[in-house]
C-alpha positions in Angstrom: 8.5 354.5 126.1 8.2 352.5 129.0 11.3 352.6 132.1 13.2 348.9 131.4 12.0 348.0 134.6 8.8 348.1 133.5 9.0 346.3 130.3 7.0 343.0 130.2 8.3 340.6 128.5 6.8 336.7 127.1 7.8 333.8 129.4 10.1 332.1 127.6 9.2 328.6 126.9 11.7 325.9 128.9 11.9 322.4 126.9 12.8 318.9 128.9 15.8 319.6 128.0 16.1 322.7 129.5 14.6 321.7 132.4 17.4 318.4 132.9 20.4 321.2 132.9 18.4 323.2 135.6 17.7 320.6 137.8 21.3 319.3 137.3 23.1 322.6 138.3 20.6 323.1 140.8 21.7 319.8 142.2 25.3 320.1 141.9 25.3 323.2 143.6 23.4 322.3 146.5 25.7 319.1 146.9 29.2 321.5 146.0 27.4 323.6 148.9 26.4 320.3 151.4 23.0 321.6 151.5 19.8 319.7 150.7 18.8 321.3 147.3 15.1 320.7 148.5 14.9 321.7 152.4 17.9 324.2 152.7 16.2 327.2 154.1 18.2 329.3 151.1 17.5 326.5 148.3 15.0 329.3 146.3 17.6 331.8 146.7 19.7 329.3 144.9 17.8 327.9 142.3 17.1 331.6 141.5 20.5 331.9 140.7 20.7 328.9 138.2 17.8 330.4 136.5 19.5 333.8 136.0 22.7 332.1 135.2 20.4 330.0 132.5 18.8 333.4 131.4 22.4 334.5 130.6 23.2 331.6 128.1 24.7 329.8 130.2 23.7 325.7 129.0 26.4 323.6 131.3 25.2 322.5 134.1 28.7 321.9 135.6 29.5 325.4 135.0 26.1 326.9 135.9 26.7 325.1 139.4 30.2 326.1 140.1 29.0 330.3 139.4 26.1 329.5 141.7 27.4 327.8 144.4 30.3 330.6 144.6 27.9 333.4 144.3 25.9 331.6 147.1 29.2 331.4 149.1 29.7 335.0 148.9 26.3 335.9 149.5 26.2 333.9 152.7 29.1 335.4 153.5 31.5 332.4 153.9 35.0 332.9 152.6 36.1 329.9 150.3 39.0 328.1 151.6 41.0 328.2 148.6 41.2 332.0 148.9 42.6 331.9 152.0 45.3 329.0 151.1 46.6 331.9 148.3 49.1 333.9 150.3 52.1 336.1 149.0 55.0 334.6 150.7 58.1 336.6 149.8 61.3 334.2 148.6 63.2 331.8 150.1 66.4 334.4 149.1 64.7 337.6 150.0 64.2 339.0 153.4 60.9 339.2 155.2 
């Protein structure tokens, strides 16, 4: 038996349809990320992503774009900024 890593499998075969909700996330992600989805030095890295995400089962475009452009974020290292408003603040009551 062959290692999984060496298993070949068929290409799968991508319909329009298909195609629309790649392009769409793609898209979305690169504009969630203010990047051009086209020119951005990392836009491959990105649309790699999408397909993967796609791979997975994944058909929503909206939600294909909001995993990619936060795994992109993390990748590239940049914190989001709504994880840095989340602090633990103790109560108004309690003492610091």
């Amino acid at each position: 038996m062959m290692p999984a890593h060496q298993i070949h499998t068929s290409p799968q075969i991508i319909l329009p349809d298909d195609w629309f909700v790649l392009q769409s996330a793609h898209d979305a992600a690169s504009k969630t990320l203010d990047r051009s989805p086209k020119t951005h030095p990392c836009a491959e890295r990105l649309a790699k992503q999408v397909f993967r995400l796609f791979d997975l089962g994944h058909r929503d475009p909206v939600i294909i774009a909001a995993i990619a452009a936060e795994t992109e974020r993390a990748r590239a290292g940049q914190a989001d900024d709504r994880s840095k408003a989340l602090k633990l603040v103790p109560w108004a009551n309690e003492p610091a």
